[in-house]
N, C-alpha and C positions, 0 to 999 in steps of 0.2 A: 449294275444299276440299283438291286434292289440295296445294296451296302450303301452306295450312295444315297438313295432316298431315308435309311433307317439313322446316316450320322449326319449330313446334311441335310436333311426334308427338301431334297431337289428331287422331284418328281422326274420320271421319265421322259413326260411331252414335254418338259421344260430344254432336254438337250435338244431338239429340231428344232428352236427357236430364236432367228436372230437377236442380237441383241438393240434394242430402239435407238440408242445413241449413235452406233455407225449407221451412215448412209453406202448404201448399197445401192450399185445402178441395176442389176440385173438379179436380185433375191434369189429367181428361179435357179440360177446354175448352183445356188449354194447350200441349198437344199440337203445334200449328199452331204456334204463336207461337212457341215453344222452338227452335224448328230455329232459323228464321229470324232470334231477338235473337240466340243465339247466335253465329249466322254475322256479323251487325252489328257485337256486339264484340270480335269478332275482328278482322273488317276493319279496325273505327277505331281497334284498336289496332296493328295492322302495318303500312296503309298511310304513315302519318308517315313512318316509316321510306326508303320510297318517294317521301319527298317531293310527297306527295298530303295535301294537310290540310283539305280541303272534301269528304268524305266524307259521304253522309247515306243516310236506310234508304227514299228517295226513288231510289238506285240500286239499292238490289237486288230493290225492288217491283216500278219501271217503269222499266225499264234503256233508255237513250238510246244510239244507235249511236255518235256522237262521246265520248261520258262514257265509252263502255265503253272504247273502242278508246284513251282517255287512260289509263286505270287500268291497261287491258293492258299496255302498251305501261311505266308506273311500273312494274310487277310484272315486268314481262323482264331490263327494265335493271335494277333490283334483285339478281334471280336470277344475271343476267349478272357483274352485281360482286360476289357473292357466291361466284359461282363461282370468280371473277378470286382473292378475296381467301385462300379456301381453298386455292387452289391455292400461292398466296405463304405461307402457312401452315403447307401440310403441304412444303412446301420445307422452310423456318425450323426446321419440325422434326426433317427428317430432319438438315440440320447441326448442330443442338443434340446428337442423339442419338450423332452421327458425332463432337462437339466431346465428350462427355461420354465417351465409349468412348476418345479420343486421353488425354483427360485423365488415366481412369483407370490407362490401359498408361501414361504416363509417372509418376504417380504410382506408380506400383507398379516401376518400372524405378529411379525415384529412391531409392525403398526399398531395392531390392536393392542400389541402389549403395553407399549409407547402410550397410547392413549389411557390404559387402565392407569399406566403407574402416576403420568399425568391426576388423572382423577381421584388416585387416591393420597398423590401428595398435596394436590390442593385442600385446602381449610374453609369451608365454608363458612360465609361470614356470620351466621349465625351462632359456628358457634368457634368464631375467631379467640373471643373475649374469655372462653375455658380455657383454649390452648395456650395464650397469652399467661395466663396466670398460672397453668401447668409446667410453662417452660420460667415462668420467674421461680417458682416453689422449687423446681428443680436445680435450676442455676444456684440457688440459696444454700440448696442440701448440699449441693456440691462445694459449695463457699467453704460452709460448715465443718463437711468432713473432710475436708481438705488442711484446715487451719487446726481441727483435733488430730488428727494424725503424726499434724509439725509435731502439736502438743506433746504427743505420745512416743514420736523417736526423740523430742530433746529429755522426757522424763526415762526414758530408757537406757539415753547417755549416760544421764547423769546415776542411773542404777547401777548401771556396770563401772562406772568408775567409784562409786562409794561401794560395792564391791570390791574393786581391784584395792582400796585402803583398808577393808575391812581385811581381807588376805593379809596384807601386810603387819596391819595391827596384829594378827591372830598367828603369822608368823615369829614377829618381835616378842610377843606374849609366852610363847613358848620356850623361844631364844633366854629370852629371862628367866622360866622357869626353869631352866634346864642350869642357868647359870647361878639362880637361888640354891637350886640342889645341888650343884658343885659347892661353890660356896660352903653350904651347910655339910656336908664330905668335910670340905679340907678343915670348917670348926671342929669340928669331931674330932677329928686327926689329930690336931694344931692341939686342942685341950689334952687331949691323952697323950703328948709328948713334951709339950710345954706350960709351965705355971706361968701362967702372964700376967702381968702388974694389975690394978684394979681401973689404972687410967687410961690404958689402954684398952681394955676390955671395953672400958666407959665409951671412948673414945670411936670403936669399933660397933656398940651396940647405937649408938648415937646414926654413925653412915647407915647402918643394916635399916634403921629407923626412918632417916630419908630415903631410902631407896624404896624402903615398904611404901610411904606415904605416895612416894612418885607414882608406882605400880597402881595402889589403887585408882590415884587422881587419873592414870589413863584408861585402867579401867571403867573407870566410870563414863569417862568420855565416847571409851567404846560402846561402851554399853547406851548411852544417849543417843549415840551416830544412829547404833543400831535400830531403835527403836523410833528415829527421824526415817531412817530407810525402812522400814516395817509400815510407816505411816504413807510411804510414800507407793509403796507396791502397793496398798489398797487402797490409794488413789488413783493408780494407773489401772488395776484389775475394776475398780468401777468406769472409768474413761473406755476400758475394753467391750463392759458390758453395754453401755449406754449407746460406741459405735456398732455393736451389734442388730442393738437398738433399730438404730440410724439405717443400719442394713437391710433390716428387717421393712424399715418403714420406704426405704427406695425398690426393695425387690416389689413390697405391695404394689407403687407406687408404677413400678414399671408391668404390672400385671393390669393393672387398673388401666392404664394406656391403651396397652393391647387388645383389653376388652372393647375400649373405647374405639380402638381402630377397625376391630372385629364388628360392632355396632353398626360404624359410622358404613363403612362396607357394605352389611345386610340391608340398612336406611338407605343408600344409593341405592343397590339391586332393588331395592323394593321401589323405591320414587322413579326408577328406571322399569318395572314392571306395572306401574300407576300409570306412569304415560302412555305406557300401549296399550294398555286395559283401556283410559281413556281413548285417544285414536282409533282402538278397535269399537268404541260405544259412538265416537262420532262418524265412522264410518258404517257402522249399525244401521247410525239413525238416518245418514244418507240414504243408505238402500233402503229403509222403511219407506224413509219419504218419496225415492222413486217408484219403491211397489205400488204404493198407495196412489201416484200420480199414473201409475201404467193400470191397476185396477180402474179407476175412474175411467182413464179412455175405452180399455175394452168394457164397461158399462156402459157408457157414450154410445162406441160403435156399436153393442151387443141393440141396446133399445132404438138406433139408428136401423140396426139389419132386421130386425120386427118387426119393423115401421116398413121398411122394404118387402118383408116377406108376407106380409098382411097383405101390401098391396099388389105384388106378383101374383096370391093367390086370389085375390079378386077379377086381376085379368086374363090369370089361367081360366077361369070359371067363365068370365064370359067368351073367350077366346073355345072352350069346350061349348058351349050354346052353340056360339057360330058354328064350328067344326060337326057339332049333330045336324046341325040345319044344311050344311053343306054335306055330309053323308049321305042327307035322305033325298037331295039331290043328285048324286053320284048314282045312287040304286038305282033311280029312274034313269038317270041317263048308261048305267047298267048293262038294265033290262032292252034298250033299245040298243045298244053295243052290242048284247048278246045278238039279236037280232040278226044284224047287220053282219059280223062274224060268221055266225050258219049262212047267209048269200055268201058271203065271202070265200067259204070253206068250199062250197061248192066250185066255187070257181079256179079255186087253187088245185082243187083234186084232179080238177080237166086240163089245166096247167101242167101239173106232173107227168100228166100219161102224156103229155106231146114232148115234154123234157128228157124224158125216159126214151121215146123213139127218136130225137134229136142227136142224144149222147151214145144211142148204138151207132147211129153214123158216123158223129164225129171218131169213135173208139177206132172203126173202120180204115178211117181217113188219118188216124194217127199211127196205126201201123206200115198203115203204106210209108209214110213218113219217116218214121223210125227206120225202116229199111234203105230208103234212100241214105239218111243219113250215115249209117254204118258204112255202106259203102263209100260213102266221099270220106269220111274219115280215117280207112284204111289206105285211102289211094292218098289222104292231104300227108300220112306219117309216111307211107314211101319215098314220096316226093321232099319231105325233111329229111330223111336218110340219103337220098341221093347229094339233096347239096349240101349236107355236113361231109360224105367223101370226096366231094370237089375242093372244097374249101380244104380239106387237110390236105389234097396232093398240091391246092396251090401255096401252102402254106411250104411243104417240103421243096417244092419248087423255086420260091423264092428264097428260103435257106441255102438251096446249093447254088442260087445265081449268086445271095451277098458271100458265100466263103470264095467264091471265084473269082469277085470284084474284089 
């Protein structure tokens, strides 16, 4: 019963209890029975649970020492895993509770963040009209350095390929020279072994002469190239310097921002600390103004209870007049009490001494009394002793008449 009342909260007086739905013609004979189907289906419905499925009302009539101590023993281990299980439970749930409380402070934390960043991406419109102009200036720089840049890889192109001509010129330049001093080899040669006409010679110094003329005319043009590409790196080394410039003046630029947003930041905090400082000055001045109206009342009441106790003391005062004049009346009526008290006392003292010989006789008269009753007393318990041994032999008596019948 008590396993029942600890998983079900079905009390005990609950098993004697028909149940109100059926109608019953005669309650009284079922009295017996009720407890005990009760307790039945209870059991055959809890033990399963227990993994006890052979249950019958054959155990709870004539209980068997091995059946019991089988049931017991289902009902521990039951108890025991329940115990086990609630325990894993009320774990479970304090980390639910612990998981739902982290949750809620990081939800509420994501908020507030949510709200700063809010706050701090907003632009107040006051001072809409900087940021506006801040983000055109910027837009612009970026235009700018965007369009010198192009500037700068197409002048870069164009370096390495008057490069890659100058190599070549400076290649061919060589090829030539190398081909002049061959040339000039095989003259040499050519004169230390052959006497050559004067027209041919003519003829030969004439080609050697355009070819000179050619060499310089490209010379020269190299050398112009060169000095076009010379012009042109210290246009790009200035274009370099200038976006450096440009760099210099966006990194400011983006510093100055920052500070700006660093500012605009500290200006919130602080217009957000302005408003509590005020709130806290008009809540100040509230409670000023209630002190000040609860001062006034207890002055109110303080010169109202004055005004009371002035006049309390006036009617104490005469209320003490009275009270002397009624004393000096008491005295005398006193003095005339005393009086009357000595007759009195007299009379009482002759009272006592007949009181005193009254209660010697009553004492007398109570003992005799006392005696009689001891005795009836001893003889009223005999007399209960005799008919509780009647009563028990009729008691044995009609035992052996009903095993008879």
């Amino acid at each position: 019963m008590r396993v029942l009342h600890l998983l079900y909260r079905f009390r005990p007086e609950c098993h004697s209890m028909v149940p109100l739905l059926e109608n019953i013609q005669c309650p009284a004979y079922h009295e017996g029975a009720t407890a005990i189907m009760s307790v039945y289906t209870r059991m055959w419905q809890f033990l399963p649970m227990c993994l006890v499925y052979d249950f019958s009302l054959n155990d709870l009539l004539a209980p068997k020492k091995q059946r019991t101590l089988t049931i017991l023993s289902a009902i521990m281990n039951f108890l025991h895993f329940r115990k086990q299980r609630m325990e894993v439970v009320l774990e479970k749930q304090t980390k639910f509770r612990a998981d739902m409380d982290r949750l809620q402070a990081y939800t509420k934390g994501i908020r507030e963040a949510e709200k700063k960043i809010e706050m701090l991406t907003t632009i107040p419109p006051e001072q809409q009209a900087e940021a506006d102009e801040l983000a055109a200036a910027l837009s612009e720089l970026q235009a700018t350095t965007m369009h010198e840049y192009q500037e700068v890889n197409a002048k870069n192109d164009s370096i390495t390929e008057w490069k890659a001509t100058i190599a070549e010129k400076t290649q061919k330049l060589a090829q030539v020279k190398l081909d002049v001093s061959n040339l000039k080899e095989d003259i040499s040669k050519l004169k230390s072994q052959i006497v050559e006409s004067p027209e041919e010679l003519k003829s030969q110094m004439e080609k050697m002469r355009e070819n000179v003329k050619n060499m310089k005319n490209s010379i020269e043009e190299t050398d112009e190239r060169v000095v076009e590409l010379q012009n042109m790196v210290q246009g790009v080394t200035h274009t370099e310097a200038e976006i450096q410039q440009m760099c210099s003046l966006l990194q400011d630029l983006e510093s100055s921002m920052s500070n700006t947003k660093q500012r605009l930041e500290e200006h919130q905090e602080l217009m957000a600390q302005y408003e509590k400082k005020q709130k806290e000055l008009k809540n100040l001045c509230m409670e000023e103004g209630q002190l000040k109206r609860a001062l006034g009342m207890k002055q109110d009441k303080e010169c109202k209870q004055n005004i009371r106790r002035q006049k309390k003391r006036e009617m104490k005062e005469q209320h003490v007049q009275e009270v002397l004049g009624q004393c000096d009346q008491i005295h005398q009526k006193r003095e005339d009490m005393a009086d009357k008290i000595q007759e009195i006392s007299a009379e009482t003292q002759k009272l006592k001494t007949s009181i005193k010989s009254l209660r010697d006789v009553c004492s007398k008269e109570t003992e005799k009394a006392q005696a009689l009753y001891d005795t009836l007393s001893t003889s009223m318990d005999e007399l209960h002793k005799r008919i509780e041994m009647h009563t028990m032999d009729l008691k044995l008596s009609l035992t052996k008449m009903s095993a008879n019948f």
